[in-house]
N, C-alpha and C positions, 0 to 999 in steps of 0.2 A: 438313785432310782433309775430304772433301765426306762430306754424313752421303749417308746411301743412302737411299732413298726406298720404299716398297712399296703396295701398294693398300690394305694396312692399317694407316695408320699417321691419327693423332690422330683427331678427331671423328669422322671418316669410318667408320675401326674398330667403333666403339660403335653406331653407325647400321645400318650393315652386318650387325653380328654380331644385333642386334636382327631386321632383316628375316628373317634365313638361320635364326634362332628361329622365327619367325613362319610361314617357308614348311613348317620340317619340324614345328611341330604341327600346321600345317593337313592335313600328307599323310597323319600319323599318325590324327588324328581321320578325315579321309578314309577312310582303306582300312582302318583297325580298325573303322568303321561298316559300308562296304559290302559286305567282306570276312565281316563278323559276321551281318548280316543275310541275308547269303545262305546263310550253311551254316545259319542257324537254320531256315530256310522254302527247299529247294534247288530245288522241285519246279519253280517258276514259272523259275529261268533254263535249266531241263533243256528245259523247253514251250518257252523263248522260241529257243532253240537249236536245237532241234529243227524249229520251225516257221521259221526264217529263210531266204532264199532263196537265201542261200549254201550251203546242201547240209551241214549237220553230219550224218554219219550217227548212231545211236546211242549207236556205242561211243566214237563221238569227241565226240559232244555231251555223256554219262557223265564223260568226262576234264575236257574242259573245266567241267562244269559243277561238278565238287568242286573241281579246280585253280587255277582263277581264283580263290575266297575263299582259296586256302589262300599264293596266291601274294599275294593284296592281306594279309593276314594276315602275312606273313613279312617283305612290304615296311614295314610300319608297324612291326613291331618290332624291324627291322633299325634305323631311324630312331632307336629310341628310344635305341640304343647309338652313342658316337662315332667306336668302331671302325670300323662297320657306316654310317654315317649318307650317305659318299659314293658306296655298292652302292646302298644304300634308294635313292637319289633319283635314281640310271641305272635302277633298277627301277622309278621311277613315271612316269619319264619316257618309257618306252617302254610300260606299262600304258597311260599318258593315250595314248600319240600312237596305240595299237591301238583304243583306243575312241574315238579323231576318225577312224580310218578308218571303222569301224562306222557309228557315228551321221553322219558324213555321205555313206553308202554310202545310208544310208536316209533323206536328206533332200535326197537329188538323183533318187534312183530310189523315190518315195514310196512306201509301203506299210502295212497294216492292221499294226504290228509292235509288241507291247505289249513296256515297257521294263522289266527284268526288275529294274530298282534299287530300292531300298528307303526307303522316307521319301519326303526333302522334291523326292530326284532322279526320283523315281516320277511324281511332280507336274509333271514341264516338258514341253514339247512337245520334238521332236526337232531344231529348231530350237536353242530355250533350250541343248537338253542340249550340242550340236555348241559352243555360244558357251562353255557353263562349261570344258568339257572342252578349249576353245582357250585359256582364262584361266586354265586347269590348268596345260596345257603350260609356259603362258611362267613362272608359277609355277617347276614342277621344272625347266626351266632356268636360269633366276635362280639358285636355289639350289644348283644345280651349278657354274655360273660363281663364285657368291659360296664356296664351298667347296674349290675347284680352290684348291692351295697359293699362295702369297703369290709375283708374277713382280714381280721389281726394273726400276725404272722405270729408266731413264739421264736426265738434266739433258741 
């Protein structure tokens, strides 16, 4: 009888399972940082919200501005459960792919537009930010691929 084959089977496995570790502590650290830093100090992503050229009015710049930590927040501790861990990483992957819209909304249509992120993401130009946030993406889809159930190869 022919043995059956899958995407996870010998070395391959251990390698793999290693990365799909790697991609979901990094989302966790991720979005339990950025997520944390912003409900701690909310004021500056209300301003930057509010001031964007896309038109947040108040009561929607209000929403989003508690929403978004609370949703980067729930995505990282979705991650940390293995129940949760294949939601968490469709949740990061369309968090990231809303903030390449963003960031490079504003780095095609330049503008005076301070980045309401916390730390070392505070620090990049809106260039940098568009490149990490591209290196993000392919990140949470790697980790979706790599997590999507085990499909049988055929000889």
């Amino acid at each position: 009888m022919l043995e059956e084959k899958t995407q996870w089977s010998g070395l391959a496995h251990s390698k793999q399972k290693n990365l799909l570790y790697g991609i979901i502590c990094y989302f966790i650290l991720l979005f339990a940082y950025t997520g944390g830093s912003k409900l701690i100090d909310i004021d500056p992503l209300y301003t930057s919200l509010r001031n964007t050229p896309l038109y947040f009015g108040k009561s929607l710049a209000l929403i989003i501005s508690w929403g978004l930590p609370a949703v980067e927040i729930a995505t990282a501790l979705s991650l940390c459960f293995s129940k949760f861990r294949y939601t968490g990483l469709i949740c990061a992957g369309i968090l990231i792919f809303v903030f390449i819209m963003y960031t490079g909304w504003i780095v095609i249509f330049p503008m005076q537009q301070p980045c309401s992120c916390g730390g070392i993401l505070a620090e990049m130009s809106w260039k940098q930010h568009f490149l990490f946030n591209l290196f993000s993406e392919a990140l949470a889809l790697s980790g979706i691929y790599l997590l999507s159930p085990p499909k049988k190869l055929s000889r």
